[in-house]
C-alpha positions as CSV (number, residue, x, y, z in Angstrom):
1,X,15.7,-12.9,10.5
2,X,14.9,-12.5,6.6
3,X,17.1,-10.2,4.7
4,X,15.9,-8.8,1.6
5,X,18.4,-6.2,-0.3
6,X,16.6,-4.0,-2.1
7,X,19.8,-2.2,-3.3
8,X,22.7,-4.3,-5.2
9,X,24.2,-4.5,-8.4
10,X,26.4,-7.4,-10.3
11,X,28.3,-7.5,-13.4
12,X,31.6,-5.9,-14.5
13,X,31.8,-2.0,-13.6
14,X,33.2,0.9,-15.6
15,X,35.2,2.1,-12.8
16,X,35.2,-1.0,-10.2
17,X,35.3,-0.9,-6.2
18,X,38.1,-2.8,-4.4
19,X,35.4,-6.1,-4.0
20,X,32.3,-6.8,-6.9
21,X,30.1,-9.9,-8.3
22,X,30.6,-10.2,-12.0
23,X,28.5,-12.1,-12.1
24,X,25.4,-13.9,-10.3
25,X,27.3,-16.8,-8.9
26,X,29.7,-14.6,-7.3
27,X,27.2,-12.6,-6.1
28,X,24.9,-15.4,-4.4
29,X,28.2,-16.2,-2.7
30,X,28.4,-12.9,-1.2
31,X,24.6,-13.1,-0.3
32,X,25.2,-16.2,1.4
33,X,28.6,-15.4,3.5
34,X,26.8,-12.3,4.8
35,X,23.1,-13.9,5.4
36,X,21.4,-11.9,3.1
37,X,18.1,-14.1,1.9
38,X,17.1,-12.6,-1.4
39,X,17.9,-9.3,-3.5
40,X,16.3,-6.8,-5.7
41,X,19.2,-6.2,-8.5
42,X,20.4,-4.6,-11.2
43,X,23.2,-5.0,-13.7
44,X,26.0,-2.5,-13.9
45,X,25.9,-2.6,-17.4
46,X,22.5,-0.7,-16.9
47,X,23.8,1.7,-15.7
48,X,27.8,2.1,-17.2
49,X,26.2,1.1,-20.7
50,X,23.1,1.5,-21.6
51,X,19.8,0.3,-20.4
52,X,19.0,-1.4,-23.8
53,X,22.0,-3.7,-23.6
54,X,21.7,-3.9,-19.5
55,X,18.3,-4.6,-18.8
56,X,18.1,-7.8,-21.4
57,X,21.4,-8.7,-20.2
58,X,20.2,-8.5,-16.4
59,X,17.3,-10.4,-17.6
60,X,19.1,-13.4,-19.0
61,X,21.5,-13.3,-16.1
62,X,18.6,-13.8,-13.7
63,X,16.5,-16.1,-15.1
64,X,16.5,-19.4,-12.8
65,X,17.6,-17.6,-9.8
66,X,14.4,-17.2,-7.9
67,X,16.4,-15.5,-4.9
68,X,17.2,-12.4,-7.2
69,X,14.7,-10.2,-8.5
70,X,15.4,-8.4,-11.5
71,X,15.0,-4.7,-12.1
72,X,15.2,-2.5,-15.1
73,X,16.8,0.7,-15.8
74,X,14.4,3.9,-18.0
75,X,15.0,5.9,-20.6
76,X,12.5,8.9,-22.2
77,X,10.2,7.1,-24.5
78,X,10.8,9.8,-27.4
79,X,13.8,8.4,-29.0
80,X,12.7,5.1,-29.6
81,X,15.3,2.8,-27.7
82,X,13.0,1.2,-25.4
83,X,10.1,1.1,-27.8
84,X,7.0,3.1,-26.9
85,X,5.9,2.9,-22.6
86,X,3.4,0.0,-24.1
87,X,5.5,-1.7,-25.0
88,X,8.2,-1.4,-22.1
89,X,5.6,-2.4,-19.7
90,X,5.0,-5.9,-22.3
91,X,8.8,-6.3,-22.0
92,X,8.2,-6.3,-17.8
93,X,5.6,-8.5,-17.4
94,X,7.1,-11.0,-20.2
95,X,10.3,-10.8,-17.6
96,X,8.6,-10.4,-14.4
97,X,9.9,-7.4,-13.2
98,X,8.6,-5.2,-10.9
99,X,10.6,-2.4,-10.4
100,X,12.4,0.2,-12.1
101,X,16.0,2.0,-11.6
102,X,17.1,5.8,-13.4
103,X,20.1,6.8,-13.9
104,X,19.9,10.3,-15.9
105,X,23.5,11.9,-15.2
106,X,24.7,8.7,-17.4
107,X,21.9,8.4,-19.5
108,X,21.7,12.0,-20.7
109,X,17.9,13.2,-19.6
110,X,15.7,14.8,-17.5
111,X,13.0,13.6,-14.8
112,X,10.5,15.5,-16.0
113,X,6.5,14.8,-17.1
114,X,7.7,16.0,-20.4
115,X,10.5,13.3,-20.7
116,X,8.9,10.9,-18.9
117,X,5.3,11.8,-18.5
118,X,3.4,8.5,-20.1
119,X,6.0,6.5,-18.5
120,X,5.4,7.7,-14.9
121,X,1.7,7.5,-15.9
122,X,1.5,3.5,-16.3
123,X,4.1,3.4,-13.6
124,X,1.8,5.2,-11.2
125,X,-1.0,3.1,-12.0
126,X,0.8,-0.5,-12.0
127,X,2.0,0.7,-8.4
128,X,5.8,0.0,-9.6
129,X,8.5,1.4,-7.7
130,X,11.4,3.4,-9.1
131,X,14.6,3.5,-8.0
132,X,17.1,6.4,-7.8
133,X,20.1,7.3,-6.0
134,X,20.5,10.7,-4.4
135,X,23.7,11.1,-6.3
136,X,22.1,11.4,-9.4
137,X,22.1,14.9,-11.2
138,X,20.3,15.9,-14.2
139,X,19.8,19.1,-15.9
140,X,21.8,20.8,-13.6
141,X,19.4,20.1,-10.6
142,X,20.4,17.1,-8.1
143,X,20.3,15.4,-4.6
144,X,17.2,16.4,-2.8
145,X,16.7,19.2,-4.8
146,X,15.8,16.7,-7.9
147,X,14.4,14.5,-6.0
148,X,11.6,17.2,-4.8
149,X,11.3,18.0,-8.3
150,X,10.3,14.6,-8.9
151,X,8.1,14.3,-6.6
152,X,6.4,18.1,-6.8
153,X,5.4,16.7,-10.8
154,X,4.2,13.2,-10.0
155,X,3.3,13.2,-6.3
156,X,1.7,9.3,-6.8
157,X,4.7,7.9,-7.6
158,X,6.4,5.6,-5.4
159,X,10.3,6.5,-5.1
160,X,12.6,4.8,-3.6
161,X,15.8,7.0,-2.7
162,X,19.3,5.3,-2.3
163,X,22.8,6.3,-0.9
164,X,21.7,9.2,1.2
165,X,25.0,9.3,3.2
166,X,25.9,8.6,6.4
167,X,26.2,12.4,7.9
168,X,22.6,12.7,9.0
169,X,20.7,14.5,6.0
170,X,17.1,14.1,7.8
171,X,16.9,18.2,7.3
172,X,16.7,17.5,3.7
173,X,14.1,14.3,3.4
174,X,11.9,14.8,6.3
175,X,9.7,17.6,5.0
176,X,9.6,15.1,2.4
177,X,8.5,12.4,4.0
178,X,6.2,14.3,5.7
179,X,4.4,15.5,2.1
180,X,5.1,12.8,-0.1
181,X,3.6,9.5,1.3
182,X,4.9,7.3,-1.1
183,X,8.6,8.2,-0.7
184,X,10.8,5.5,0.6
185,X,14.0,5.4,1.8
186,X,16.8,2.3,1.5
187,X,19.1,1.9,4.4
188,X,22.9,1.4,2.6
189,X,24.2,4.8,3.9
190,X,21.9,5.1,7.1
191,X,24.8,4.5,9.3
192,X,23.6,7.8,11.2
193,X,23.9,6.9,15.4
194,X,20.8,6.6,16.3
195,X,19.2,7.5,12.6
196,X,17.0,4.7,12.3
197,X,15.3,4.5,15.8
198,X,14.5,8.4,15.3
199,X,13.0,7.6,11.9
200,X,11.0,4.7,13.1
201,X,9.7,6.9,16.2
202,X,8.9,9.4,14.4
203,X,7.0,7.8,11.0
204,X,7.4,4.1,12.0
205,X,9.1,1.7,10.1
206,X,7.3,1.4,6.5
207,X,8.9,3.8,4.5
208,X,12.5,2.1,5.0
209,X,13.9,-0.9,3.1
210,X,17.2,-2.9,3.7
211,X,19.8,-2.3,1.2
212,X,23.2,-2.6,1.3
213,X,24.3,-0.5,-1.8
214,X,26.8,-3.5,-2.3
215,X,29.6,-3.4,-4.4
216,X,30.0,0.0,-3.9
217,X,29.3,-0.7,-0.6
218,X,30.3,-3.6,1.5
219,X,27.2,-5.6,2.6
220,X,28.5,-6.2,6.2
221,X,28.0,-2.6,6.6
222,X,24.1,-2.0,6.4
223,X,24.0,-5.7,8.1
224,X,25.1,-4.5,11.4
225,X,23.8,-1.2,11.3
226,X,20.0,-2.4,11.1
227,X,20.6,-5.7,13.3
228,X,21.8,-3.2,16.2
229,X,19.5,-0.5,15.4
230,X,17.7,0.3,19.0
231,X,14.0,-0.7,17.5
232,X,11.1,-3.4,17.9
233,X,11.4,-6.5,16.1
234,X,8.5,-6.1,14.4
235,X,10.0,-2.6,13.2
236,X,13.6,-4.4,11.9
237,X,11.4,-7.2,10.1
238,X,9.7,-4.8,8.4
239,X,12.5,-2.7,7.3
240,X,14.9,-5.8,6.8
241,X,12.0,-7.7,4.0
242,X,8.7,-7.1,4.9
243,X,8.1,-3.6,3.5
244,X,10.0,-4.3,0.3
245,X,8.1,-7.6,-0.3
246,X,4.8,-5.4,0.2
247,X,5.9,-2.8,-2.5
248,X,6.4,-5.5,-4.8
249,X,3.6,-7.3,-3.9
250,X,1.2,-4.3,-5.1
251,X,3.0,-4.0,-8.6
252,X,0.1,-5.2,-11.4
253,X,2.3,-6.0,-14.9
């Protein structure tokens, strides 16, 4: 089965797990010794840094690599950094990316229409996803609670949520799902018994992507939990590549 992690991140980090790629080679290494087919990354430099220096250093990193996918990390248009949402977009399709990560506890801003409002606009209409983990905080507002904030102001836009923890917090995202179509869910902290198979049964399969949340994660991890996950084939295929390869297969740069 095809394996595509929509969820991992290379590169030197700030405060480093026991076991990180720093660097693509090491990383494909990893990929290969658990089976994992192709990834959706991002540099940790994005994040621990600044997007600025991160996303043209992931760039140059993953040029020639056609197994990884680069992704780039936002910032509010008003200060100038990224140049204007224009020209941000230019930048994408000049590097072929086709999806987005935030990460406003480290970058200092709000995920708001009035911070990010002409951004989320052409992101909305190229159909790109963004990326954000459900430990992010901004504002004072986090977890769920942000992410419904997100979603209450720009209801189109696709979100993909990460790291949701392994305790079982469907309470909190499935009155989500239910009103926001175009939230997804990865899988890297799924590890709920029986979690997936009640997801799938109860909204099918489409809304979940593979990702192993590696290196703050190990891979193994989010390998084993979907491969034994009591659900159709069809339904792991889906979740394992098929539904990311869709998302990213409706992105227009």
């Amino acid at each position: 089965m095809e394996f595509f992690d929509c969820n991992v991140c290379f590169g030197a980090m700030m405060v480093p797990p026991p076991r990180i790629a720093e660097n693509v080679q090491a990383l494909i290494e990893e990929m290969d010794f658990c089976g994992i087919n192709e990834g959706l990354v991002h540099h940790a430099a994005q994040r621990d840094d600044s997007p600025v220096v991160g996303n043209e250093l992931l760039s140059e990193e993953v040029r020639g690599f056609g197994r990884l996918h680069g992704t780039w990390a936002i910032l509010p248009h008003q200060t100038g950094e990224l140049g204007s949402p224009e020209e941000f977009m230019e930048g994408m399709k000049a590097h072929n990316i086709r999806a987005l990560w935030a990460f406003p506890a480290e970058h200092k801003y709000l995920m708001t229409r009035t911070a990010l409002g002409p951004l989320y606009d052409l992101i909305i209409e190229r159909h790109i996803p963004l990326f954000i983990s459900i430990t992010e905080s901004c504002g004072g507002i986090s977890g769920w609670y942000l992410i419904e904030q997100i979603l209450s102001e720009s209801s189109d836009l696709t979100l993909v949520v990460t790291d949701h923890g392994s305790w079982g917090q469907d309470r909190f995202f499935r009155p989500l799902m239910e009103k926001y179509e175009n939230l997804y869910l990865d899988t890297s902290r799924y590890e709920l018994d029986g979690g997936i198979k009640a997801f799938c049964d109860k909204y099918g399969p489409d809304r979940l992507l593979f990702g192993t949340g590696f290196p703050e994660m190990n891979m193994g991890g989010a390998l084993l939990t979907l491969a034994q996950a009591d659900i159709t084939t069809r339904e792991r295929e889906a979740i394992a590549a098929g539904n990311l390869k869709r998302l990213l297969g409706r992105v227009r740069l």
